[in-house]
Backbone bond lengths (Angstrom), bond angles and torsions (degrees), N, CA, C in turn:
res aa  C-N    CA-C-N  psi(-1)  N-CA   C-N-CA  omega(-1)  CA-C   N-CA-C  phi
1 X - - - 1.463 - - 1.533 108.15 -
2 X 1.171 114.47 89.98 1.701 125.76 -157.14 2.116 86.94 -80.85
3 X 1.561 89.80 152.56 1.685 97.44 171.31 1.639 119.38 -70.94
4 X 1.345 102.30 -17.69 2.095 97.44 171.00 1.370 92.83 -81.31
5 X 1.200 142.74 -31.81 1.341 126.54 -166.23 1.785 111.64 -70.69
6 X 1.155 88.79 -44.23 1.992 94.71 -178.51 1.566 105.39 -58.28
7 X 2.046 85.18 -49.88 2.245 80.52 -167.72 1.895 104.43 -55.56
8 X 1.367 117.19 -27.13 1.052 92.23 -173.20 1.398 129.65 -99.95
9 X 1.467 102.22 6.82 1.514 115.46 171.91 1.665 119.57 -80.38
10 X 1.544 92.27 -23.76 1.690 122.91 171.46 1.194 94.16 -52.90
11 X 1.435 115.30 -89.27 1.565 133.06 -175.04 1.432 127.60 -26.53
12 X 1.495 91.57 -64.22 1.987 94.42 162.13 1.450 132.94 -76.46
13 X 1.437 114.40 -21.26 1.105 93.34 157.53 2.037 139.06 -127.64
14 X 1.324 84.09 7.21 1.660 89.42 175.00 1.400 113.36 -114.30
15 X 1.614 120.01 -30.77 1.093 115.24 175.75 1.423 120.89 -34.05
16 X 1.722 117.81 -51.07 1.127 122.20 -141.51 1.344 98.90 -70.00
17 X 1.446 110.61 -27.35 1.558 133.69 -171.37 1.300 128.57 -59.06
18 X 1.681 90.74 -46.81 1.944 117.88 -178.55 1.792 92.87 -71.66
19 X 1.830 112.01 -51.56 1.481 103.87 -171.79 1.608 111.87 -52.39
20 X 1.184 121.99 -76.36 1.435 121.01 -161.14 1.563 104.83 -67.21
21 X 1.520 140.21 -21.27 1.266 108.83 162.98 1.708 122.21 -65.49
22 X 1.754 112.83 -13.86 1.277 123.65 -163.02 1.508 104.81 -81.13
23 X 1.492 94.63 -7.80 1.515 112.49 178.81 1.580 109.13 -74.32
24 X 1.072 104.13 -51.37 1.743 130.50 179.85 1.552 106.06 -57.56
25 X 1.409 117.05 -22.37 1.040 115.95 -154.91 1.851 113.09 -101.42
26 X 2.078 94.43 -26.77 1.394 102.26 179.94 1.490 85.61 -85.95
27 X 1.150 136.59 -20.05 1.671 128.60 -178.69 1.621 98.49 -54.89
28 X 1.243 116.00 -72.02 1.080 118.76 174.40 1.229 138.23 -40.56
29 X 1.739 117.47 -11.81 1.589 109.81 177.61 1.649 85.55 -113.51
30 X 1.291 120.23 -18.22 1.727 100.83 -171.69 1.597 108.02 -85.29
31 X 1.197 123.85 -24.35 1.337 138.49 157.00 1.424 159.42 -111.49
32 X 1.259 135.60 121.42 1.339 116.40 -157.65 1.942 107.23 -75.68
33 X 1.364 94.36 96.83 1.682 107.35 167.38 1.492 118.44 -92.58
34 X 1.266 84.95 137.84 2.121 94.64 -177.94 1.596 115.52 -88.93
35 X 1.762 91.81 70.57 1.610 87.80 177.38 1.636 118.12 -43.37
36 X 1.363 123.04 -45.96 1.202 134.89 -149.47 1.735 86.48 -49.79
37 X 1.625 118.83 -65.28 1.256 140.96 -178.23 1.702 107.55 -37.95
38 X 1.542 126.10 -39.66 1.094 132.85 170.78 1.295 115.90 -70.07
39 X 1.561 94.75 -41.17 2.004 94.36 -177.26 1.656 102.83 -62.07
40 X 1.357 120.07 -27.70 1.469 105.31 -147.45 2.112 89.41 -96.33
41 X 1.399 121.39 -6.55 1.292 119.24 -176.45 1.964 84.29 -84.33
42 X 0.992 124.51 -57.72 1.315 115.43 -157.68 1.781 102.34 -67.46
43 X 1.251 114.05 -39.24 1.566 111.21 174.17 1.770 116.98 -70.90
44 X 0.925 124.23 -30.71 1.401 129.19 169.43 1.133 115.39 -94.59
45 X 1.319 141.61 14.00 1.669 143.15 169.62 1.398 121.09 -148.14
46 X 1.659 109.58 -72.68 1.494 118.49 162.59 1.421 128.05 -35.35
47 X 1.304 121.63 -55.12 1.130 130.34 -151.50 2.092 100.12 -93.55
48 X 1.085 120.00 -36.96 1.111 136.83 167.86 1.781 105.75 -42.20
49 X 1.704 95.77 -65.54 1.263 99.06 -169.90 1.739 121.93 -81.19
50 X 1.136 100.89 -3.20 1.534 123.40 -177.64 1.674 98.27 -75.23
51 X 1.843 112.07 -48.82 1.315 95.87 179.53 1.470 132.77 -90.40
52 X 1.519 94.45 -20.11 1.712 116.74 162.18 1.430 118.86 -31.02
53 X 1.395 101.73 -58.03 1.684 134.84 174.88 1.315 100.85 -33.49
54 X 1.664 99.37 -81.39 1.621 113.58 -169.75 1.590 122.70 -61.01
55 X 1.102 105.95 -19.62 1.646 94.96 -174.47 1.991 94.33 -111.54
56 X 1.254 107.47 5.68 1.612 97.18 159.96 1.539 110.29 -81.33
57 X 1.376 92.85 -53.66 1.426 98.03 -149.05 2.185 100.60 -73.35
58 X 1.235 105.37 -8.28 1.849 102.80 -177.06 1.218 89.41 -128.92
59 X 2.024 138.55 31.04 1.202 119.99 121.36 2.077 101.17 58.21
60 X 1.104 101.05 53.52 1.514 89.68 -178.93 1.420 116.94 -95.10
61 X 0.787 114.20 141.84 2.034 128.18 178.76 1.247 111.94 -63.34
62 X 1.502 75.69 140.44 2.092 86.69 -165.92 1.752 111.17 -67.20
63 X 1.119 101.22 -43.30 1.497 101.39 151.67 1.364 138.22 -19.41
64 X 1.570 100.28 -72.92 1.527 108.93 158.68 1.409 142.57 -47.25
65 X 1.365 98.46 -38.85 1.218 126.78 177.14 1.947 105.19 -64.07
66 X 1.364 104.61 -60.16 1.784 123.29 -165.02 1.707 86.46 -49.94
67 X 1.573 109.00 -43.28 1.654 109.21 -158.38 1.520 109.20 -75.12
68 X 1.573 122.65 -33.98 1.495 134.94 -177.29 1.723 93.65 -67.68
69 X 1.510 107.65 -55.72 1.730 94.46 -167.37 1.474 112.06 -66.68
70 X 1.213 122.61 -35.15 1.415 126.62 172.45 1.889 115.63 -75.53
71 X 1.197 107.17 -3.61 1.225 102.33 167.02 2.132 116.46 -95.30
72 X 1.482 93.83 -20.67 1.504 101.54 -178.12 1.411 100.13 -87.89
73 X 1.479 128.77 -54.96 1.648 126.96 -167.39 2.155 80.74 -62.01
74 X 0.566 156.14 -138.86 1.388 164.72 -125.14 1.516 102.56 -28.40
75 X 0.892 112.52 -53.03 2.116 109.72 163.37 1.354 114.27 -42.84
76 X 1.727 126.03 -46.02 1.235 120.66 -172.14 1.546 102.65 -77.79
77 X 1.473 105.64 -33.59 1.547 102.85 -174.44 1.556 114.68 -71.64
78 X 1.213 119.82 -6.31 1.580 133.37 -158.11 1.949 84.26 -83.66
79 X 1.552 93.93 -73.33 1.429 119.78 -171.39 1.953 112.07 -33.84
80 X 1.720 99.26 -50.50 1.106 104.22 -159.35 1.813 101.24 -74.63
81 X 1.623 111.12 -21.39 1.686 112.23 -176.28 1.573 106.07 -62.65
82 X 1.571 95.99 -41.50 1.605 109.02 -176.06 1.708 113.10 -67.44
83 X 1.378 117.52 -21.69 1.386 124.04 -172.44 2.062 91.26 -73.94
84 X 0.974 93.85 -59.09 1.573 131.70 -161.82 1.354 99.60 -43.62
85 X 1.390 143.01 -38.21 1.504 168.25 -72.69 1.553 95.99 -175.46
86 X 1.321 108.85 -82.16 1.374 125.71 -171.53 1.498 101.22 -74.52
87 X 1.405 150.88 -38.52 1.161 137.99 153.48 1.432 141.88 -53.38
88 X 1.734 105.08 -25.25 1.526 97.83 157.53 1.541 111.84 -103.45
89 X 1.393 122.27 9.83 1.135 117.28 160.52 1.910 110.50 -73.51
90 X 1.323 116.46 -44.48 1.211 93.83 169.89 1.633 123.90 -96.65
91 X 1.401 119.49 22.32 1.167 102.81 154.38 1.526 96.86 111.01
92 X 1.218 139.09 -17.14 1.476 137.60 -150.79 1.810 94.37 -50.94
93 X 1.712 100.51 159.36 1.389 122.45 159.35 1.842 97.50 -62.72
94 X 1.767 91.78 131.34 1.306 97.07 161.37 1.991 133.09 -28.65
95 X 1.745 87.56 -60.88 1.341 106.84 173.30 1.612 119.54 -56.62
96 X 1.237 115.64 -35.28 1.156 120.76 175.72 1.362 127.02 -76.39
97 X 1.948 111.91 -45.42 1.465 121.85 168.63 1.706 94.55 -36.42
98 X 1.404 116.31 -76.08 1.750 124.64 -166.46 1.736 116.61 -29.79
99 X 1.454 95.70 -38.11 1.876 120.67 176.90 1.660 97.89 -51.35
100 X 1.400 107.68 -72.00 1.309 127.38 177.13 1.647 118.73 -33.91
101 X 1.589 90.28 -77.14 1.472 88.41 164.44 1.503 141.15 -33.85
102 X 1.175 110.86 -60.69 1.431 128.71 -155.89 1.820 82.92 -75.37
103 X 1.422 131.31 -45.87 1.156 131.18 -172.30 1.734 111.03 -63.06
104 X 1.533 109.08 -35.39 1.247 100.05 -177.44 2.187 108.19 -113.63
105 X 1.019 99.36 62.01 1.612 105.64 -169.19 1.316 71.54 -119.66
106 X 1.604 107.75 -63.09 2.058 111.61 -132.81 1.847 103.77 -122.79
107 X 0.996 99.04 123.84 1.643 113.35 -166.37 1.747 88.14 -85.70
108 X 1.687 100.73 172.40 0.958 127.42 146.78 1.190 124.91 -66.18
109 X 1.204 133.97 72.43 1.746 141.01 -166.66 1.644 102.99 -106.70
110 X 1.341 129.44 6.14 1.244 133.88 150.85 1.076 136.24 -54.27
111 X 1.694 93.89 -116.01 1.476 115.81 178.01 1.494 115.98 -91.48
112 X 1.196 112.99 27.09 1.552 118.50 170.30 2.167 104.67 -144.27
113 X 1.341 100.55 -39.78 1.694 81.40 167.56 1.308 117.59 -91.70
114 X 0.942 132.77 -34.91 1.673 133.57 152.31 1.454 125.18 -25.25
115 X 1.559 119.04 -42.45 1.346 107.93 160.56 1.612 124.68 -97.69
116 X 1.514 116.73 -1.78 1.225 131.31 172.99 1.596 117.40 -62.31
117 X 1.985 101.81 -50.20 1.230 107.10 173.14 1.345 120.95 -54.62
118 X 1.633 114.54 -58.27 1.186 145.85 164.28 1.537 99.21 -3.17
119 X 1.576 100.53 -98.62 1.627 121.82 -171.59 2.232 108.31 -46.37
120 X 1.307 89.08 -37.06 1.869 93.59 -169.62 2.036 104.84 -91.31
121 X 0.873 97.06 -19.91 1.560 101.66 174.85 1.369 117.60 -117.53
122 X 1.259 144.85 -38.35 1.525 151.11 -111.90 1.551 126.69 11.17
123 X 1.112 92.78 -163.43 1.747 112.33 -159.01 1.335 102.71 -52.59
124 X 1.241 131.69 -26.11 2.232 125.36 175.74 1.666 95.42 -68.76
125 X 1.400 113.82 -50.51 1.960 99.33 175.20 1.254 139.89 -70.58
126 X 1.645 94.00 -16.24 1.812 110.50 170.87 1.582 104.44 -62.44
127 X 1.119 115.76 -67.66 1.459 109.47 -177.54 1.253 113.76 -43.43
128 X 1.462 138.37 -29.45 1.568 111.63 177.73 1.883 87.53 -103.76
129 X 0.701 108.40 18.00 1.692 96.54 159.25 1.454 109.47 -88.40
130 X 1.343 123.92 -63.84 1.375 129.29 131.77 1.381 112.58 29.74
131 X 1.378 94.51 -81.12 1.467 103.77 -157.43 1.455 121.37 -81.50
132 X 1.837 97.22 -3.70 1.486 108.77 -174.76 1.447 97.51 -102.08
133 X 0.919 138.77 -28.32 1.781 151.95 177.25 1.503 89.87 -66.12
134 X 1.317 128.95 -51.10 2.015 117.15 179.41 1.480 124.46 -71.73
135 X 1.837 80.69 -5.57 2.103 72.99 -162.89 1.611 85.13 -108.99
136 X 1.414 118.79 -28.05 1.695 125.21 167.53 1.914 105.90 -34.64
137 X 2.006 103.10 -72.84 1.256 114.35 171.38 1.870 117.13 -40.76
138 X 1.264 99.25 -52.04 1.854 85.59 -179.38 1.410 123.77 -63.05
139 X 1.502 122.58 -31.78 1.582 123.90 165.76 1.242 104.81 -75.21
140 X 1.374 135.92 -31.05 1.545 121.26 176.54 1.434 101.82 -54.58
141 X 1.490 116.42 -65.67 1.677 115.01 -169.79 1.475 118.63 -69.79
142 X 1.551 109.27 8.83 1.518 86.07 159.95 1.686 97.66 -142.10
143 X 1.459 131.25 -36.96 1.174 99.43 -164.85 1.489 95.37 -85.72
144 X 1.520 125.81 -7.54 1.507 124.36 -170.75 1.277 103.68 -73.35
145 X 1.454 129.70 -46.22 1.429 150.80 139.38 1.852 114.81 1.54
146 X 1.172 103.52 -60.32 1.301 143.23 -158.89 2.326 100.56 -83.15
147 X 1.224 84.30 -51.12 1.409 82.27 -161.80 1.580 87.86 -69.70
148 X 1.865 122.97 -66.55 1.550 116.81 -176.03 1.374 106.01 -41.51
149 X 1.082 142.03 -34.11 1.569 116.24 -177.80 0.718 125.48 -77.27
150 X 1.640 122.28 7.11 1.780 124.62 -172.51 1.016 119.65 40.15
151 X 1.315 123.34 42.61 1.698 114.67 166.33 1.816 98.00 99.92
152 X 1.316 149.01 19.89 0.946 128.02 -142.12 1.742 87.81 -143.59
153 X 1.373 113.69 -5.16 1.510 111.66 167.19 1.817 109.94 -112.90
154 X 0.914 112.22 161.82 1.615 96.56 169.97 1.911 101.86 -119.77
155 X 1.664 102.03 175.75 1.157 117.29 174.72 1.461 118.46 -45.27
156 X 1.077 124.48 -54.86 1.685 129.95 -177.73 1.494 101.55 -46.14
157 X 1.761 115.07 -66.88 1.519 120.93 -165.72 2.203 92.84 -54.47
158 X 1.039 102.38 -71.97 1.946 96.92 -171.15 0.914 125.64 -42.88
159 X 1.725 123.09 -4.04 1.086 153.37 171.75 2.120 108.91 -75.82
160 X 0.727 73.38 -55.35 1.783 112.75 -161.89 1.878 82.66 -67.23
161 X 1.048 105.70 -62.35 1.540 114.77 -174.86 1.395 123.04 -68.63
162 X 1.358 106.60 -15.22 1.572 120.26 165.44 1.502 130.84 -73.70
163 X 1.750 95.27 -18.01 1.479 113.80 162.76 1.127 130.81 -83.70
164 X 1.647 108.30 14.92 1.344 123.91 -169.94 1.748 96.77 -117.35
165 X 1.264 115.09 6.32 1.370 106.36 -167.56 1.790 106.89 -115.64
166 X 1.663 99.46 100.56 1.506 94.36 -172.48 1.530 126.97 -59.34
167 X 1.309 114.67 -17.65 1.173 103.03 179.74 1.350 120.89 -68.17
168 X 1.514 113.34 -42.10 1.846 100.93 146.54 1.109 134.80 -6.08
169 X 1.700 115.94 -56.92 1.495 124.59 178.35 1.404 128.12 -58.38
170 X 1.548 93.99 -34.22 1.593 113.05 -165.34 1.682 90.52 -88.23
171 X 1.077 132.70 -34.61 1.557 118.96 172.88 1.603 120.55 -65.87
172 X 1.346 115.37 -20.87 1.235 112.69 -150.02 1.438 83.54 -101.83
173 X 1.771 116.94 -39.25 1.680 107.14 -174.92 1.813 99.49 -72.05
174 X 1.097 131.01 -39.57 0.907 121.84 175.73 1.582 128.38 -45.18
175 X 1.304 120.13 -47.16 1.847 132.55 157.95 1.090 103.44 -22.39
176 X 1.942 105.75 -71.84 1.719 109.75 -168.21 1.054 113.01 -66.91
177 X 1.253 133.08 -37.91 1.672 114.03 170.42 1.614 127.06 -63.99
178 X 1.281 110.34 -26.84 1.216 124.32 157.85 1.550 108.36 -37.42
179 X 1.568 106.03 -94.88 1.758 112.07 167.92 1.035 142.31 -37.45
180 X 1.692 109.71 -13.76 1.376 118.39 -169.99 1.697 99.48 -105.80
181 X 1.361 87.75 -8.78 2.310 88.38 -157.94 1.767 117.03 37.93
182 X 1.716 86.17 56.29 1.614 89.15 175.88 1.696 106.85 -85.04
183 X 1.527 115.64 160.15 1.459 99.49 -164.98 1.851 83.35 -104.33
184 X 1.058 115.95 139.45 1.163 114.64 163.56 1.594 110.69 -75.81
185 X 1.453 108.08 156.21 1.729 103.34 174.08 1.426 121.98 -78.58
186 X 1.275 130.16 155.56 1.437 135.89 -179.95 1.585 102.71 -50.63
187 X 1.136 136.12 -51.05 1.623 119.39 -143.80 1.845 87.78 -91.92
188 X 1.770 125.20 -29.35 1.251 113.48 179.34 1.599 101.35 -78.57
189 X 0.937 152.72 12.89 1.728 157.19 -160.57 1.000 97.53 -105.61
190 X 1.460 108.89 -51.05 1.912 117.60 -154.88 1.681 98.89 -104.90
191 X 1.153 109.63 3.34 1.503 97.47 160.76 1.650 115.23 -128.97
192 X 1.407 111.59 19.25 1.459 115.78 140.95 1.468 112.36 -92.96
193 X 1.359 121.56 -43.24 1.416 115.16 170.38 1.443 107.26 -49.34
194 X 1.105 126.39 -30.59 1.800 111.39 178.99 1.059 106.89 -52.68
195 X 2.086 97.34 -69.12 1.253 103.97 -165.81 1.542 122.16 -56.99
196 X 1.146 125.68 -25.63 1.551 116.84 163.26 1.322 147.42 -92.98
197 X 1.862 91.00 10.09 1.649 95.19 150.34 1.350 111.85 -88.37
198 X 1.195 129.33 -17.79 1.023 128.96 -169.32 1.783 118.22 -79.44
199 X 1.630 100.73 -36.14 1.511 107.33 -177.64 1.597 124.64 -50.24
200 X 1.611 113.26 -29.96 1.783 127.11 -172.59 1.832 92.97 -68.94
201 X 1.101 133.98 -84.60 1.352 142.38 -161.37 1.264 85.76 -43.74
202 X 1.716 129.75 -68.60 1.887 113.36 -157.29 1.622 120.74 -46.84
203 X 1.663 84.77 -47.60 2.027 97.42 176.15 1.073 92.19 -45.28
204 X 1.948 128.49 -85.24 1.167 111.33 -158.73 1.685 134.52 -61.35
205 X 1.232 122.46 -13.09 1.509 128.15 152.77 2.020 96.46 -60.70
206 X 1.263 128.55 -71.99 1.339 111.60 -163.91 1.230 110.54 -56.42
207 X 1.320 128.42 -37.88 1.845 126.50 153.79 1.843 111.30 -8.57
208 X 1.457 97.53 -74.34 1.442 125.89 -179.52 2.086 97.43 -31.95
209 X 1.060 86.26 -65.21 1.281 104.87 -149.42 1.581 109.36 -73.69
210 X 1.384 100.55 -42.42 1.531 100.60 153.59 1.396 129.71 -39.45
211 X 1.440 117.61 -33.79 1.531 133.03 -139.33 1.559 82.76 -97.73
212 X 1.515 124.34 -41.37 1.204 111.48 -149.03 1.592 110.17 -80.96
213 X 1.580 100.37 0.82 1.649 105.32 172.23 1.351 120.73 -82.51
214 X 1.326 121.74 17.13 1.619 129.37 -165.13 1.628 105.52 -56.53
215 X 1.652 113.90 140.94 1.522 115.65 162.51 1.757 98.03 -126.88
216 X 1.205 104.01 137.44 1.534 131.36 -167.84 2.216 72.30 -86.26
217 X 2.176 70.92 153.61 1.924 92.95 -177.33 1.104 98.76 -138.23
218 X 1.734 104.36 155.88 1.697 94.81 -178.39 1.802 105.03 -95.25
219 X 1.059 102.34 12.43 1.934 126.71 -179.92 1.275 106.75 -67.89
220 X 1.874 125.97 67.34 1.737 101.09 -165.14 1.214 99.79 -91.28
221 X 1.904 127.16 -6.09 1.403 125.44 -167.05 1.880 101.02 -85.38
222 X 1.435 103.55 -6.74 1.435 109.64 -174.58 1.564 110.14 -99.67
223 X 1.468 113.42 -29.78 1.197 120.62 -178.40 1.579 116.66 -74.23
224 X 1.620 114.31 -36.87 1.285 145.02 149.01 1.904 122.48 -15.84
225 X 1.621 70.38 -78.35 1.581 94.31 179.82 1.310 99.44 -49.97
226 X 1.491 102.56 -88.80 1.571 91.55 -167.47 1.590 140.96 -34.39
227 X 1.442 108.62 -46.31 1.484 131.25 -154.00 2.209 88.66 -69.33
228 X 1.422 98.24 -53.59 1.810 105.48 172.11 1.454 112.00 -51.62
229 X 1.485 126.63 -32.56 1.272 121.76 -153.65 2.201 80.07 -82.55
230 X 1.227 96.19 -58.98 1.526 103.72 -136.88 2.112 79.14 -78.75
231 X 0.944 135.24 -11.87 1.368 124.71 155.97 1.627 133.61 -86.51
232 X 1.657 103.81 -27.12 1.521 96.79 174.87 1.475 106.64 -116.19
233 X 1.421 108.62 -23.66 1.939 106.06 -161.26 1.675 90.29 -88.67
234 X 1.303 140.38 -29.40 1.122 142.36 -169.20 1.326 114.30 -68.39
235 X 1.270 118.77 -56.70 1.373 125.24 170.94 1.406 114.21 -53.41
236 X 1.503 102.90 -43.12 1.925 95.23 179.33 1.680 111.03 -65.03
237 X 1.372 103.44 -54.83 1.592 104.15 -168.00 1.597 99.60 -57.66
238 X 1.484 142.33 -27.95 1.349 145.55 172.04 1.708 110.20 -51.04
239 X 1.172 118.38 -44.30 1.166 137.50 -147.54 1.881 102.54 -91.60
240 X 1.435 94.22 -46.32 1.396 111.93 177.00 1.760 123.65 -75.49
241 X 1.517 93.06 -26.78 1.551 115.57 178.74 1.483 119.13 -85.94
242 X 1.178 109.83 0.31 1.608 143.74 -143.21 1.835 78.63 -86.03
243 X 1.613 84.70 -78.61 1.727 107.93 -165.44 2.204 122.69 -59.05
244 X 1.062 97.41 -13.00 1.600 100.02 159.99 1.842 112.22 -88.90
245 X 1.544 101.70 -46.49 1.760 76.62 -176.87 2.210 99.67 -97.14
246 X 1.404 97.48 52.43 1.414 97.77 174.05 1.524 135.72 11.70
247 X 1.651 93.53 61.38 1.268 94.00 -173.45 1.507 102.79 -88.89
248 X 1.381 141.88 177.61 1.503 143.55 -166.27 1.550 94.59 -178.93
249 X 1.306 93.37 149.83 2.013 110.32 166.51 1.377 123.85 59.80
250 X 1.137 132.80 -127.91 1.433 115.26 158.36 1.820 137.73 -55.17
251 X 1.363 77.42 -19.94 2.067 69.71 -177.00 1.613 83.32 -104.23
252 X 0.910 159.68 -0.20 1.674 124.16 158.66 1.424 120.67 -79.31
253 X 1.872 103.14 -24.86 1.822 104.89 161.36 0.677 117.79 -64.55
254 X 1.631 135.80 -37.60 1.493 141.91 -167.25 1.783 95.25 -62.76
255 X 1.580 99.80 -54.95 1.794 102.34 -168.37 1.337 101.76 -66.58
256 X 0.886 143.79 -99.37 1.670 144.91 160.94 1.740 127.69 36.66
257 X 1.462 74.99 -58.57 1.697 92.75 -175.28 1.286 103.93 -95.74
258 X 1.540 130.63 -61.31 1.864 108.40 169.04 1.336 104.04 -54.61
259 X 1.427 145.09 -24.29 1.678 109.40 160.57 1.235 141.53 -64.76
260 X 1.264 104.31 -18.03 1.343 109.04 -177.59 1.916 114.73 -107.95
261 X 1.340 110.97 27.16 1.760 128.47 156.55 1.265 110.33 -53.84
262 X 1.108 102.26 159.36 1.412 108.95 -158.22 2.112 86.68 -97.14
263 X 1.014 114.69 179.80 1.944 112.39 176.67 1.306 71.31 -67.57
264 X 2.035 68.72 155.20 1.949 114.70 -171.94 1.863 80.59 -89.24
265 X 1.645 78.99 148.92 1.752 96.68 159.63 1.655 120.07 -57.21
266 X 1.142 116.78 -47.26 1.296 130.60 -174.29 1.242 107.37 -52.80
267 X 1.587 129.19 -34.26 1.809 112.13 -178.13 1.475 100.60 -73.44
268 X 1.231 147.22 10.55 1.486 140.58 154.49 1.503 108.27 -67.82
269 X 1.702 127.07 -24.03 0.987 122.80 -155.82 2.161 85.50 -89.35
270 X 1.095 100.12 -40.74 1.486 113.24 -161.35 1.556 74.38 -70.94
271 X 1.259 144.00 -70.53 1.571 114.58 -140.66 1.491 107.86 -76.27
272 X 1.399 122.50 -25.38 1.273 117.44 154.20 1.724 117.51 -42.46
273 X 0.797 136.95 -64.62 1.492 151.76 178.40 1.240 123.96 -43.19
274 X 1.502 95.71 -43.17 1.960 109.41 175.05 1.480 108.97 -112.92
275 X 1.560 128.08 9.92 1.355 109.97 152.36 1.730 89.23 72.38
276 X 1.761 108.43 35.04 1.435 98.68 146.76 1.551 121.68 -87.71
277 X 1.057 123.50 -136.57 1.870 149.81 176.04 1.384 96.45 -115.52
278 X 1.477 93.23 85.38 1.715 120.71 176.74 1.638 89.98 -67.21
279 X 1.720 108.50 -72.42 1.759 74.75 -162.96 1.039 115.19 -77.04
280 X 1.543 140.52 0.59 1.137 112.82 153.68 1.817 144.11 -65.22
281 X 0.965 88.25 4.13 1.616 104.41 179.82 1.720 109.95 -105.80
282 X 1.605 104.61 -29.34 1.638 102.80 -176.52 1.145 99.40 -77.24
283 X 1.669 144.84 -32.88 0.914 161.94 177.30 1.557 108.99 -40.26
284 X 1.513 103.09 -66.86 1.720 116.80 171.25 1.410 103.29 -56.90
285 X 0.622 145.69 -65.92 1.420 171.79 165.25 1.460 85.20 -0.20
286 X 1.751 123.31 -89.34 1.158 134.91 -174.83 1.522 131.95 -61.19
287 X 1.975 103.42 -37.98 1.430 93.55 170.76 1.203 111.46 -76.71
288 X 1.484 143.56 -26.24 1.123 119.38 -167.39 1.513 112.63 -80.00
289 X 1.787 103.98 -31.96 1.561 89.06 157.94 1.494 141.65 -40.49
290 X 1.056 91.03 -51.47 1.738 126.93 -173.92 1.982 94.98 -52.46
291 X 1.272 112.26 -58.35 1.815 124.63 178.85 1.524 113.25 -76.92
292 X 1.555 122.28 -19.55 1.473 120.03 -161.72 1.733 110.71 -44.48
293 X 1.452 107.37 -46.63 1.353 117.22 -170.43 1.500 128.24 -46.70
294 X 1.593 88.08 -42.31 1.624 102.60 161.54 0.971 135.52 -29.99
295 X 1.845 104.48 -32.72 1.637 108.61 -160.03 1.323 99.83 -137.33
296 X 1.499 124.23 -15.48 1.440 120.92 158.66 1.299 156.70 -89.41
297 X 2.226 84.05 -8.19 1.820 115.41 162.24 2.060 94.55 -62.44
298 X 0.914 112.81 -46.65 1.998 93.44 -162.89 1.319 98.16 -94.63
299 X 1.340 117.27 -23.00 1.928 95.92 -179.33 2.007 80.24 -78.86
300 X 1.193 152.09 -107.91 1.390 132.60 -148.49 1.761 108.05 -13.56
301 X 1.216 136.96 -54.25 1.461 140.15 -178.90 2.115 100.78 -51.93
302 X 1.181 102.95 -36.97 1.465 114.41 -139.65 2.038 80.70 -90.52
303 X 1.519 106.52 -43.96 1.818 106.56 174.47 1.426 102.53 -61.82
304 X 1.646 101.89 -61.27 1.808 88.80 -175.74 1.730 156.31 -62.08
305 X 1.931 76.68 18.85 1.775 80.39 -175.90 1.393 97.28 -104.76
């Protein structure tokens, strides 16, 4: 794995990624922008139609599909035993273990692995990236839900709250048109195709912009933990987990690489909400962003041979 090969695997495909969210990011300190208001256009429209898109238009097998979601819920569950393990082995604050957790369960499989796959694989690995970014979102909103409240929501309500999550919708209408080979009409086609070229660049600008809200923690055994788990232990257990549900070619890059994201932006929204260790989570949040490349320039080199 020669050093021109990485710089230039760097270059083509993450740079473009790190630049324009870094864009998002001086937006964000020179101006007061309402990410929250952005998050909720890309989660209630963008992001819906981004996956709608992909699993219409590449028609993917239910098969494939059963094996990608059952290959991600068992990755997060792998990650979170190992979080779970090593955090009361050293002792963490309750409040803080949960920080940890929730940070190292659920990657950025959005608006940062979604265009990663994209640019380092193309459009045959997006779709099961796709499909790992919807099934990522449904355990975030309920068992991710579930873990920040410490016990303080029950099953019915995370339930209840899962019906609040459109991208749900867009998978499930997507199936039936699948099975049905209904033709959608031209003018609704071409204005999901907008909307889902459009959804990759906003995430990664709201990435940016997210980032620029960072609060430093005095938690470095928490900041640690996580940022190592979900950068070095993630990729291995991905890699290793790979070869029982036999994934190969595009769907083991697709799986691989949204496992090994650095934490999703969104558990800042949850530890705000549940009265976790906000900056300890915005913190993770950013360095591991800030380091991801490190470890996702040679595993991309290391998928593509």
């Amino acid at each position: 794995m020669s050093l021109p090969l990485l710089a230039s695997t760097f270059a083509n495909n993450l740079l473009p990624i790190l630049l324009l969210s870094g864009a998002g990011f001086i937006l964000g300190k020179l101006f007061s922008v309402d990410s929250r208001t952005i998050g909720r256009i890309v989660f209630y429209i963008f992001a819906p139609m981004l996956v709608f898109d992909l699993l219409v238009q590449n028609d993917l097998k239910l098969e494939e599909a059963v094996t990608v979601m059952a290959f991600t819920g068992t990755l997060i569950l792998i990650m979170g035993i190992i979080t779970l393990i090593i955090g009361l082995g050293l002792k963490l604050e309750r409040r803080i273990l949960m920080s940890v957790l929730i940070t190292t369960m659920f990657g950025n499989t959005g608006n940062y692995g979604l265009p990663v796959v994209s640019f380092a694989f193309g459009e045959e690995a997006l779709k099961y990236a796709g499909l790992y970014f919807v099934t990522t979102s449904v355990l975030f909103n309920t068992v991710g839900i579930l873990i920040a409240s410490l016990g303080h929501m029950n099953f019915r309500e995370a339930m209840v709250g899962l019906l609040k999550v459109p991208i749900v919708y867009g998978v499930t209408l997507a199936a039936i048109i699948n099975i049905l080979n209904i033709e959608i009409p031209a003018p609704l086609a071409r204005t999901i195709d907008l909307a889902a070229s459009g959804s990759i660049p906003l995430m990664i600008v709201l990435l940016g912009i997210e980032l620029a809200r960072v609060q430093w923690s005095n938690s470095l055994r928490g900041v640690g933990l996580s940022v190592s788990l979900r950068l070095l232990a993630a990729p291995l257990v991905a890699l290793l987990l790979s070869l029982p549900f036999g994934l190969q070619g595009e769907v083991r890059q697709a799986g691989v690489i949204q496992a090994s994201m650095p934490a999703a932006v969104n558990t800042t929204i949850l530890a705000a909400e549940y009265q976790l260790d906000s900056s300890l989570v915005t913190a993770i949040v950013f360095i591991g962003t800030l380091l991801s490349p490190l470890t996702l320039t040679p595993l991309i080199v290391l998928l593509g041979r």
